[in-house]
N, C-alpha and C positions, 0 to 999 in steps of 0.2 A: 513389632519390636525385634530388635535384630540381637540375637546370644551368639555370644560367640565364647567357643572353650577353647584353649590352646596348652600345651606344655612349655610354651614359650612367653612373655610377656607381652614384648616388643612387636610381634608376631599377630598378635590379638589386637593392638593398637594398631597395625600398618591397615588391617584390614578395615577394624571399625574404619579408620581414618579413609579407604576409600571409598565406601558406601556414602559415607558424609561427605563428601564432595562432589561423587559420579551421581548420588539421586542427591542432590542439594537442598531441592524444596519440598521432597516427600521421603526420604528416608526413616524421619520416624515410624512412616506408616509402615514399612516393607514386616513383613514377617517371616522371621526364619532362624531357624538353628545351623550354627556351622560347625563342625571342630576340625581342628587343624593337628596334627601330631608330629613331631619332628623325632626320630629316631634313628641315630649312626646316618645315614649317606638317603637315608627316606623320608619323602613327607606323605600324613595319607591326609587324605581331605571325605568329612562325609556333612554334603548340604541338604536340610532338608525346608522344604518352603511350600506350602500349603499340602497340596498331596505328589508333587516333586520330591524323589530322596536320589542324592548322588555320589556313589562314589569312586573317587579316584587317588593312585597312587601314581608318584612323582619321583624322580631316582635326583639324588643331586648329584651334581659335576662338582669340580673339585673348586671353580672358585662361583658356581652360582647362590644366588642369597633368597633363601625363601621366600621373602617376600614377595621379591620380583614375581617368581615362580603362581605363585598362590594369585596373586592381583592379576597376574597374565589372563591365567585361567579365569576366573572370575567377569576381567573386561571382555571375552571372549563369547560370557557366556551370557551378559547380559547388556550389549552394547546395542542391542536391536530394539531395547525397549523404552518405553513411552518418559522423556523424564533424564535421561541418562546422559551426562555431559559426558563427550568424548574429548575434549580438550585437554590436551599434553595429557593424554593417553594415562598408565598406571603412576605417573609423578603428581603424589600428591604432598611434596617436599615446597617449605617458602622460596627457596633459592633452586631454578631449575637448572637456569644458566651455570652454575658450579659444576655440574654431573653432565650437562652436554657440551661445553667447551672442551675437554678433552677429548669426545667424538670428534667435532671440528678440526682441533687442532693436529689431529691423526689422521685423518682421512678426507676425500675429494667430498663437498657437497653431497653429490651420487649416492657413494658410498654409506657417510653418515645418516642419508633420508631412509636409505635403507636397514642401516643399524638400532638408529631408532625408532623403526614402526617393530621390527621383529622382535628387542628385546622390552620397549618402552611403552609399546602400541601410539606413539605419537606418529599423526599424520601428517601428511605433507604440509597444510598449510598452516600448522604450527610451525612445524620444523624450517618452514622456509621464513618465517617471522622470528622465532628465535634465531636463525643465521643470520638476520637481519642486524638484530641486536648484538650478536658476537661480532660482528665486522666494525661494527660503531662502538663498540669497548675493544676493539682489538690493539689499538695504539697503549693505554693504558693499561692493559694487562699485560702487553709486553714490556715498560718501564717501571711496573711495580714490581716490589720486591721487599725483604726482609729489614733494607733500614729504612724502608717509609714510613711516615706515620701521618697521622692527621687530627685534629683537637675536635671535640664535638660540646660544644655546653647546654644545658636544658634550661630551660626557664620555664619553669609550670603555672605561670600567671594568666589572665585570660580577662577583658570587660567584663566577661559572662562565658559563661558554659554551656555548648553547643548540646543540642540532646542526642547526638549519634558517637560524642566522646566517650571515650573510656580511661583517658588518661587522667593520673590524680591533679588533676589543673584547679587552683587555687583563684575564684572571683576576687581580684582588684582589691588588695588591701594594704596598707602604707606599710605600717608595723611589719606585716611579713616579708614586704619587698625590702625595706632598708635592711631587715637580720639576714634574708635568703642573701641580699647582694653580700654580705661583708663574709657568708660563710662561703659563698663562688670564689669571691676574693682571693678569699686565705687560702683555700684550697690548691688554687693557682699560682699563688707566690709562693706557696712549701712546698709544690710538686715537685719531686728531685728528677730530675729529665733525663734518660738516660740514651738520649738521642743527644750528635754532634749539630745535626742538620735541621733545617727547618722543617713543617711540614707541609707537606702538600695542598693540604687543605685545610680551613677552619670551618668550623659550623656552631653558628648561634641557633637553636631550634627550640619547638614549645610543643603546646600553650602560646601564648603570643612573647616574642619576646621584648615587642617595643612597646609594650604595656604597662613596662615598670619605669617608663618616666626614659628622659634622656640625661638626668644625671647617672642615673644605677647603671641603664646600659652604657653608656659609656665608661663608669668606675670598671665595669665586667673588663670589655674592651682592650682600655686600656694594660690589665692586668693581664689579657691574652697578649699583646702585643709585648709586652715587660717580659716575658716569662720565654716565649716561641718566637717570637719575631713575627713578621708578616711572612702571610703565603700569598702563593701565586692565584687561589681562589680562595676568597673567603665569603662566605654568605653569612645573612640575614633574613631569617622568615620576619617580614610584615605584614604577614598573613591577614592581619582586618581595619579595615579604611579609617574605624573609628579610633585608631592608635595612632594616629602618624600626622606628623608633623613637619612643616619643612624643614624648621630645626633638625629633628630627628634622620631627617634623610642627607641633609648639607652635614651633621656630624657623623654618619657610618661613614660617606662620601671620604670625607677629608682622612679617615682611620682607614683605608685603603680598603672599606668593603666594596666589593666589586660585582656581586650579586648578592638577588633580594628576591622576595619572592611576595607578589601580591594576589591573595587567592580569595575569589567570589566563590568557590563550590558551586554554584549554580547564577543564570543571569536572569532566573525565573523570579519577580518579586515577591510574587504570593507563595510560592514553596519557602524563599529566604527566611520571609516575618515568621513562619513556623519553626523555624530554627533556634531560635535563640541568640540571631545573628545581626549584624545594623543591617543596612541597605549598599545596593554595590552602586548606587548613582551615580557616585562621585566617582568610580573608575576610572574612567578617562581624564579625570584632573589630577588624579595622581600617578596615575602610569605617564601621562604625559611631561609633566615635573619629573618623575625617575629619570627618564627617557632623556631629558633637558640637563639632565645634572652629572649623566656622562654614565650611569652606571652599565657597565660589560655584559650583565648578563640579569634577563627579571623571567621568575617565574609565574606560571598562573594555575594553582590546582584545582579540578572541577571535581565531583561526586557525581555518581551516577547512582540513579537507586534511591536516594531522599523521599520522602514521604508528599505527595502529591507530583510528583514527576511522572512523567512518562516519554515516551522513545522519541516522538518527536521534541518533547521541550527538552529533552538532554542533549539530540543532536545540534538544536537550535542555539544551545549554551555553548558546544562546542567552536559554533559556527562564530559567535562573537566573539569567544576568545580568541582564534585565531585573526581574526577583522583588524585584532589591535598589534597583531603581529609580534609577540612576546618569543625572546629566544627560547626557551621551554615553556609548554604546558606536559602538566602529569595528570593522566586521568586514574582517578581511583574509582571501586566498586563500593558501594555500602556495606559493611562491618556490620553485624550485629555481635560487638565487643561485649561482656560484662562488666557492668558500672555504667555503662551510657544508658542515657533515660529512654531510648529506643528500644531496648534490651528488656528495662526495667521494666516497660509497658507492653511487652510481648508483641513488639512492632509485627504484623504478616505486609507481604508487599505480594497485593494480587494482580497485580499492571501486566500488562504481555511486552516482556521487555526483547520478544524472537529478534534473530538477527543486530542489533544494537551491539556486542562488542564490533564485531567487524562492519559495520558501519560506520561506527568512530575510527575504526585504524584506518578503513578506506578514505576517511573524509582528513583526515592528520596526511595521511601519505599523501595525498593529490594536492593537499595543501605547504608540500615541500617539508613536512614534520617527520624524522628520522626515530624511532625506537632505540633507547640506548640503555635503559636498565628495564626490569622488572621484575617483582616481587609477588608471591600469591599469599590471599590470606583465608582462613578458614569463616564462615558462617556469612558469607559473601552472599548478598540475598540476586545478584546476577552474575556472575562469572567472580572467581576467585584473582583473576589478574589484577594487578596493577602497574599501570607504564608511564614512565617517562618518554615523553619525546622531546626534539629538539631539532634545531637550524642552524644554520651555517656553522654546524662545526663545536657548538658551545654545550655541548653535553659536560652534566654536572660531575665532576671529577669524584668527590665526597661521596653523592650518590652510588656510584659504581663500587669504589673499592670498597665501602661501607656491607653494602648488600651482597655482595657475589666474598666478602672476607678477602680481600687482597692483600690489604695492608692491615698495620698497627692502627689502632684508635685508641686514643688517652680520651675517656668519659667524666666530663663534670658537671656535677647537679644531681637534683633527684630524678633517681631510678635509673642513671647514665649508666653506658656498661661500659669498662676495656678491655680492650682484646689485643692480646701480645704477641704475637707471631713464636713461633720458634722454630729451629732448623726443621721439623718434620713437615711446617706448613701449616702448623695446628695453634690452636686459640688456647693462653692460656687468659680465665676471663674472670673479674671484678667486675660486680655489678654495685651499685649505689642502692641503699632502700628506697622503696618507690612510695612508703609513707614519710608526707612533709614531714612530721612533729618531731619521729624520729632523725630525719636524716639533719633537723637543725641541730642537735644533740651532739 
C-alpha cells in the first residue's frame, strides 16, 4: 500500500498518479510511506519502504514545479526495477504533445532530445516518436487559432454494450431515439453561434451513431448542416457492421460526410463473440462499398489488451487492418474504465504483452502509417498510449485540435463538453450531464 502525506494536495495526487502508471500492473502491491513537505522555496522528501528510509531536501528555482522535482527523483530512484515503465519518462498527463510542442517549437531536435530526458526523463525513442507526431500536426497547429471552431455530437445508442465500455450507452431503443433525436435537434437550432465562419470540422461520435436508424441520423444531420454549414471534414463513427446500411452510407455520402470510420477492435473471432460484439465477416463488403461510394477518408480502430488476446493475435489484427489499406487505423490500449463490465468483474490480464507497443508502431511505420495524434489513459492494462495513425496525408483534423485543445469545440448531446478558447489560450468549459434521464430533461 502506498501513503502518501503531503502539505500540498495536487502534489500528493501527482505522485500517487506516477506510481500508478510507472508500476502499472503491481503498484497496489508496492509498500511504502512518503511525505512530501513544501515550505517558502523548500521541498523535503522522507521515503520509507520496507527497511529503506530516505531523506532528502530540494531548494526550488524560481519558476521550477514541484512535481516535476519529486517524480524526477523518484524515476531516478526506481527506474531499474522489475515492472517500471519508463515511457514518456515523469509525464503522466492525457495530453503530452501540449507540454513538448513548445520544446519543439524552440529548439533544434538535438536540443529538445536533450531538454526532455534532463527535465522530463523521456528517452530518445519516445522523444523521437513524439517529433514524429509534432511534424504530422505541424501544419495544423500552425492554421489554428482563436476563431476556429468545430461541432462534435454524441449519440450514446449502441445494438449492445461492449463489456470493456464505460460510456453511459443506451441498448437500442425506439422511444429513447426518437426523444434523444428531437432534444439534439433543438438543441442545434437554438444554438446561438457566435462564430462568422464555418467550422473546421464536424464530428458525429458514440455509442454507435448509425444505430439510431437513417431517419434520426439524418434529422441530426441535417440540423448540423441548417445551423454551421458544411465543413471541410466531417465524419461519421460506423463503428459496427451490424448498423449500416447502404442506404445509410449513400445518405451521409450525399450530406457531404467525408469520413467514417469502421472499426473491428480485434480480427480475432473467438475474442470478438466474448465481447458483446456482432462479427467483423463482412468487413470487406462494407469497406469495399465505403471505398465505391467515394468516401475521402475510413477509419479502422483495434484494441489491444481484450480478454483472450495475446501479442501475436494483436499484431495479426494489426496486419489485416492494414491489408485493407484504410487511410487511418487508431490503435488503442485496453481501459479498465469504471461502469464497463470488464471493471465490474475485476478483469486481471496475465498475457506477456513484452515488446508489443513498439512492435505495432514498427509494423504501422514500415507499413507507410504516420503517427498524428495521441492520447494516454490511466488503468491501461498495456501501455497507457493511444495513437492515431494515417497515410497519405489524411490525418484526422477533429482528432488533433480536439485532443492537443487547439480550437473551440461547440459539444452536443450527453455528456458532450465545450470549450471556448479565450485570448489567454485557455478553456472556458460546459459540459453536458452524462446521465440520459437527466440530460432529456
Amino acid at each position: 500500500m502506498i501513503v502518501i502525506e503531503s502539505n500540498i494536495e495536487a502534489l500528493k495526487k501527482s505522485v500517487f498518479e506516477f506510481f500508478r502508471m510507472k508500476f502499472r500492473d503491481n503498484y497496489k502491491n508496492l509498500n511504502m510511506q512518503i511525505n512530501i513537505f513544501n515550505k517558502e522555496n523548500r521541498i523535503s522528501l522522507k521515503l520509507m519502504e520496507n527497511e529503506k528510509n530516505i531523506n532528502k531536501n530540494f531548494k526550488l528555482e524560481s519558476n521550477s514545479k514541484p512535481h516535476f522535482i519529486i517524480n524526477r527523483f523518484l524515476y531516478d530512484l526506481y527506474k531499474n526495477r522489475d515492472g517500471f515503465d519508463k515511457s514518456y519518462g515523469i509525464l503522466t498527463g492525457v495530453r503530452p504533445l501540449k507540454l513538448v510542442s513548445h520544446i519543439f517549437d524552440n529548439n533544434t531536435l538535438t536540443d529538445a532530445t536533450e531538454i526532455l530526458y534532463n527535465d522530463y526523463r523521456i528517452e530518445k525513442y519516445d522523444t523521437d516518436f513524439l517529433y514524429k507526431i509534432y511534424l504530422n500536426q505541424k501544419n495544423i497547429r500552425t492554421n489554428s487559432g482563436l476563431d476556429n471552431y468545430n461541432v462534435y455530437v454524441h449519440i450514446p445508442f449502441c445494438p449492445s454494450r461492449c463489456i470493456y465500455c464505460s460510456f453511459d450507452t443506451t441498448v437500442k431503443n425506439s422511444y429513447k431515439i426518437d426523444k434523444y433525436t428531437k432534444r439534439i435537434c433543438s438543441d442545434i437550432d437554438n444554438y446561438v453561434l457566435n462564430f462568422s465562419n464555418k467550422p473546421n470540422s464536424i464530428y458525429i461520435g458514440g455509442g454507435t451513431p448509425t444505430s439510431i436508424g437513417i431517419e434520426n441520423l439524418e434529422k441530426i444531420i441535417n440540423s448540423i448542416i441548417n445551423k454551421f454549414g458544411h465543413a471541410k471534414e466531417f465524419t461519421v463513427e460506423c463503428g459496427r457492421l451490424d448498423t449500416l446500411s447502404i442506404e445509410i452510407l449513400k445518405m451521409l455520402k450525399e450530406k457531404n460526410v467525408n469520413r467514417i470510420s469502421l472499426n473491428p477492435q480485434t480480427f480475432n473471432e473467438n475474442v470478438l463473440s466474448k465481447l458483446n460484439r456482432t462479427s467483423n465477416k463482412d468487413m470487406k463488403y462494407w469497406y469495399e462499398i465505403s471505398k465505391k461510394l467515394g468516401f475521402d477518408s475510413i477509419n479502422m480502430d483495434l484494441i489491444m489488451g481484450l480478454p483472450g488476446e495475446n501479442k501475436e493475435s494483436i499484431l495479426n489484427s494489426i496486419k489485416k487492418a492494414i491489408n485493407f489499406s484504410p487511410d487511418n487505423i487508431t490503435i488503442h490500449t485496453l481501459a479498465l474504465k469504471n461502469g464497463s463490465k470488464l471493471f465490474e468483474n475485476h478483469y486481471l490480464n496475465n498475457s506477456n504483452y513484452s515488446g508489443l507497443v513498439k512492435s505495432s508502431k514498427d509494423l504501422l511505420l514500415e507499413n507507410g502509417y504516420e503517427p498524428y495524434y495521441l492520447y494516454r489513459q490511466k488503468k491501461s492494462v498495456i501501455s497507457s498510449e493511444n495513437i492515431g495513425y494515417s497515410k497519405n496525408e489524411k490525418s484526422c483534423k477533429y482528432n488533433i485540435v480536439m485532443m492537443d485543445e487547439l480550437e473551440n469545440i461547440i459539444g452536443f448531446g450527453l455528456g458532450a463538453s465545450t470549450k471556448i478558447l479565450n485570448s489567454k489560450g485557455r478553456f472556458t468549459r460546459n459540459l453536458n450531464s452524462k446521465n440520459l434521464e437527466d440530460f432529456m430533461k
